[in-house]
N, C-alpha and C positions, 0 to 999 in steps of 0.2 A: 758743754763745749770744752775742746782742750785749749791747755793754755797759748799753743801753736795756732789753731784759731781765732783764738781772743786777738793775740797781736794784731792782728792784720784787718779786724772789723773796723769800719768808720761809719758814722751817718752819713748817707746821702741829702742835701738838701734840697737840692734844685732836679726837678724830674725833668724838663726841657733837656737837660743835660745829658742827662740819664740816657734819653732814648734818641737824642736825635733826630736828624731827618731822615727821608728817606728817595731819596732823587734817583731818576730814572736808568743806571747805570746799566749800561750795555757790557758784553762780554769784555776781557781783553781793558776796562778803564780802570780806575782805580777810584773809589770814594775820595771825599774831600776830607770828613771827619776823623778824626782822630779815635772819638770814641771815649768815653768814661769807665769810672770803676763798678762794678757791677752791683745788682740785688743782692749779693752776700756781704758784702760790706757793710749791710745797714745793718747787720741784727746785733749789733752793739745797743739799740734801744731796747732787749730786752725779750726779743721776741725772734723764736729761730723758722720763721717762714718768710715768706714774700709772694703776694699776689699780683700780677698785672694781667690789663686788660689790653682785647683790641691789639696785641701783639706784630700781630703781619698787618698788609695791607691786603685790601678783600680780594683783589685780583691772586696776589701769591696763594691764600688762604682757598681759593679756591680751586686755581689750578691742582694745589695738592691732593686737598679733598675727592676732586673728581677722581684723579687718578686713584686715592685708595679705593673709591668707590666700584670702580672699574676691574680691581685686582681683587673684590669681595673674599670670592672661591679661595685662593688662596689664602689669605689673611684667617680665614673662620680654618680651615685647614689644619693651620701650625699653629693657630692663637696666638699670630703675631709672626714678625718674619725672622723669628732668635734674633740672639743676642750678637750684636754687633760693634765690633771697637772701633772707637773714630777721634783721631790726635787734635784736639783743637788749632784752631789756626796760630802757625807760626813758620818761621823760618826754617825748612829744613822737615816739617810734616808733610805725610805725603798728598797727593791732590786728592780734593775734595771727589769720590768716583759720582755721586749722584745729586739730583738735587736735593732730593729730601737731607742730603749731608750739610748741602748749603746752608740749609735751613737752619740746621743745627749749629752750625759754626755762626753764624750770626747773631741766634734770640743767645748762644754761651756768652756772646760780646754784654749781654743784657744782664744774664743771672752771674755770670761774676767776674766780667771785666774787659776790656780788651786785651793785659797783659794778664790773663790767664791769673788773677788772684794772685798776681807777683809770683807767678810759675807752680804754684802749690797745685794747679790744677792741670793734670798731664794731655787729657781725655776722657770721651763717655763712653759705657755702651748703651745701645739706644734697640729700642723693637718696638714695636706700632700693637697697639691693643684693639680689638674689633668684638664687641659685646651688647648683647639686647641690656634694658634697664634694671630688666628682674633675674637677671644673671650678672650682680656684681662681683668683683674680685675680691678674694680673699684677704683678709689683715696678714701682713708679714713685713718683713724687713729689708730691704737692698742692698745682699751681699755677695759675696763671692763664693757661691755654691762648693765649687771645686775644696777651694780652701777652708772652706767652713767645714766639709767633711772631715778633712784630716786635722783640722783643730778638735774634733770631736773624739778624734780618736787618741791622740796626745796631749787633752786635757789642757791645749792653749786658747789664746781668746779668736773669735771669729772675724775676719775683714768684712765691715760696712764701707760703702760708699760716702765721701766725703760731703756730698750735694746728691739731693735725688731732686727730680722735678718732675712735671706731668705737663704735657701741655696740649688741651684739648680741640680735635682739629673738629670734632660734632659732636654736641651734648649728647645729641638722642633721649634727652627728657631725661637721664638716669642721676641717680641720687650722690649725691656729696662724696668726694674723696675725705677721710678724716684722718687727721693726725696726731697719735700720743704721745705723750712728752716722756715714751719710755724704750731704754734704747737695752737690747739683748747683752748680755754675758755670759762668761761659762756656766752660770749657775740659773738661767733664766734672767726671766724682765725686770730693768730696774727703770724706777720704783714698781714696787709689785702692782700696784694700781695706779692709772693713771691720778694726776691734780691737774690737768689741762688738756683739751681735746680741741681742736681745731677744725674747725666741720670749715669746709671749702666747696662749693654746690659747683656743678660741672655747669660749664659757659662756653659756647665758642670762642674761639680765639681768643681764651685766659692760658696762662702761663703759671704754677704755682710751685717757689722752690723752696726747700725744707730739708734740713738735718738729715743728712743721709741715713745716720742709725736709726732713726724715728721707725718707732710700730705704723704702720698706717693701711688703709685700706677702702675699700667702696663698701656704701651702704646702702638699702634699698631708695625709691626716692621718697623724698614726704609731700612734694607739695603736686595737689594738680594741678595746680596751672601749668606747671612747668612739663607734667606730661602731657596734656592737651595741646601745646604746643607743638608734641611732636609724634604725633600719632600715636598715642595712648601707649607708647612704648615701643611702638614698633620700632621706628627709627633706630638707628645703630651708635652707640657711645665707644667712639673714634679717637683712641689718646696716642701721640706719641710720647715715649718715658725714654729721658737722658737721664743716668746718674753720673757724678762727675767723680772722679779717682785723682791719683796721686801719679798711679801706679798701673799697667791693665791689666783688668780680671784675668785669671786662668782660661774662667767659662767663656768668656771675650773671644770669637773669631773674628779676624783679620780679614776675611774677605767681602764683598760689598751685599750689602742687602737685595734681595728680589726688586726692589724699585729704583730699576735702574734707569737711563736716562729714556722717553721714547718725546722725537724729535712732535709729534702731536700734542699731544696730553701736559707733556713740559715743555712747553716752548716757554711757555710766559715763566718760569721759576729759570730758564737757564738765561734766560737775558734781564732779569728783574735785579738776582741778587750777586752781579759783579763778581770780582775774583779774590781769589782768597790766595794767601802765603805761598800753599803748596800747590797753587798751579806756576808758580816760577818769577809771580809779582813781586816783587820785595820791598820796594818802595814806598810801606806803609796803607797797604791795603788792610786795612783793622776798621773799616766805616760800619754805619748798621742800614746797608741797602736793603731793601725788604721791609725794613722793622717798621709797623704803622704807624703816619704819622699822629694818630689819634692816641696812639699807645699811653697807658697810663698805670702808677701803680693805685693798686684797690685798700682801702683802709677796713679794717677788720673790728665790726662790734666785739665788746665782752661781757658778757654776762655770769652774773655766779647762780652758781644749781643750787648751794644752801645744803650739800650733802656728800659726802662720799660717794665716788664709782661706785663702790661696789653695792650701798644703798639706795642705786637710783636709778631703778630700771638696768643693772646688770646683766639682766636675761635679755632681754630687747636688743642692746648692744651685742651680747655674743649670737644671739642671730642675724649679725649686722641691718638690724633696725634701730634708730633713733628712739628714744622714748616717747611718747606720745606729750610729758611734763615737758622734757625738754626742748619739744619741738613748738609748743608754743613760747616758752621763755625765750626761742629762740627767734621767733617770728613776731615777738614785743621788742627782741632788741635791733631787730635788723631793719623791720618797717618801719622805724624810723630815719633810717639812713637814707633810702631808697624806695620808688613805686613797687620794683621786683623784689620786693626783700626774700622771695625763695633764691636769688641768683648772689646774694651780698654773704661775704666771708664773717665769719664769728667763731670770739675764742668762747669755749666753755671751762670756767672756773669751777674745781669739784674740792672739795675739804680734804686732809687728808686721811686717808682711810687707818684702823685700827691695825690691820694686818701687817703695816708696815715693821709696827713692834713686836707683833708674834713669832714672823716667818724672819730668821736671819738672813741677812743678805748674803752672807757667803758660808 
């Protein structure tokens, strides 16, 4: 983390707070709440993620849903609807064009604040992912393509996103998002191997935000139950991904995503989740309408592997499969938390590896 980030982390301790209620606000009203500081704030306890559940209320949750549902063709088309920039709410941003924008301005109230992380956070770009379970995504980083070219060619360093998040709108049974605790430079990944991995198992209506520079990626899934659940894979893992900036991407278009309002399919999301800044409220519209009131954040076993990455099932992982050691060490620490321990968060503790002192870092 930089030291610019450090300032500004605080614990949260009270989650009621956190998340608010969620009361039936018609267009045109203004929330009552005020609103707290966000999930980035906490990771002054040592840990740069944050998991919540139960996110929306099942009504919003599902008007959306349907509607990706419905837009399939397209979404499997583009692999998502591109990259789209969107100002968090404030005075003077412009109107929120769709709902799924709402949506986003709202759970940003959640991942890191109502005042926008004391302004350090400008806006997202955001695209909606649409993927069977044995077709997960690729490990990679959340940057600014554009710019990361011509840093490659002038031998400067590359812009990551400040905040990445994932927030999944249908599991589709598909296997864990994972997170390394290893963030790109001019000269590749530091550390060269990871010492902590983050496995996060895809849940409806979870929320999961994490260190923008983070390596991270889909792996196959491990547990059946969790794909019996949802036709053996067939089902679709449905995520939309906010990363949050400073600053907007180069690769960032300004213009509104394919899902745009239709007075059917969105009725319940445009009269659910109230107004925001930049429809011309000013008055302290920053509440969290929408946000479930069941909402909660998820605690995260940890377990140690007893080995280096690169000693413990390396191959496995770089065919984004879990290792078969790890996946029960993983399912001793989790089962205890939880009946679903294939759906519960777990850090993976790894020694660190030899290579570190071989390969110079720069």
């Amino acid at each position: 983390m930089t030291a610019r980030t450090l300032t500004c982390l605080c614990l949260l301790l009270v989650l009621p707070a956190l998340l608010g209620s969620a009361p039936d606000e018609l267009e045109g009203q203004c929330p009552a709440s005020t609103g707290p500081p966000g999930l980035a704030m906490r990771f002054s306890d040592g840990r740069d993620f944050d998991v919540i559940d139960d996110v929306l209320e099942p009504d919003v949750l599902e008007a959306l849903r349907t509607r990706l549902l419905n837009d399939r063709p397209r979404i499997t088309a583009n692999n998502g609807y591109g990259t789209t920039w969107l100002e968090l709410d404030r005075v003077g941003a412009h109107h929120a064009r769709t709902p799924i924008e709402r949506i986003i301005r709202q759970y940003a109230k959640v991942a890191v604040g109502v005042d926008r992380g004391g302004g350090d956070y400008l806006g997202v770009d955001y695209w909606v992912q649409n993927r069977v379970a044995q077709n997960p995504k690729e490990y990679h980083a959340d940057t600014d393509t554009s710019r990361c070219i011509e840093a490659q060619q002038t031998g400067d360093e590359c812009d990551a996103a400040l905040l990445s998040s994932v927030f999944y709108i249908s599991s589709g049974g598909a296997g864990p998002t994972v997170i390394f605790n290893q963030s790109f430079n001019k000269f590749g990944l530091q550390p060269r191997m990871p010492t902590e991995v983050v496995v996060v198992p895809a849940r409806t209506n979870r929320l999961v935000v994490f260190k923008g520079s983070y390596y991270h990626g889909v792996v196959m899934p491990f547990s059946s139950q969790g794909l019996a659940e949802h036709g053996g894979g067939a089902d679709k893992r449905i995520t939309l991904l906010a990363n949050f900036w400073s600053k907007k991407p180069e690769e960032a278009h300004q213009k509104a995503s394919l899902l745009e309002s239709d007075p059917d399919s969105l009725k319940v999301l445009a009269t659910r989740l109230g107004p925001d800044y930049a429809s011309g409220h000013t008055k302290g519209c920053v509440g969290l309408a929408g946000i479930g009131q069941q909402a909660r954040l998820v605690d995260a076993a940890t377990t140690k592997i007893g080995a280096p990455f690169d000693g413990a099932g390396i191959d496995d992982w770089i065919k984004q499969r879990i290792p078969s050691k790890v996946v029960r060490k993983l399912k001793k620490a989790t089962s205890r938390m939880q009946e679903r321990w294939w759906e519960a968060p777990v850090v993976l503790k790894y020694d660190t590896s030899g290579v570190e002192t071989q390969i110079p870092k720069t």
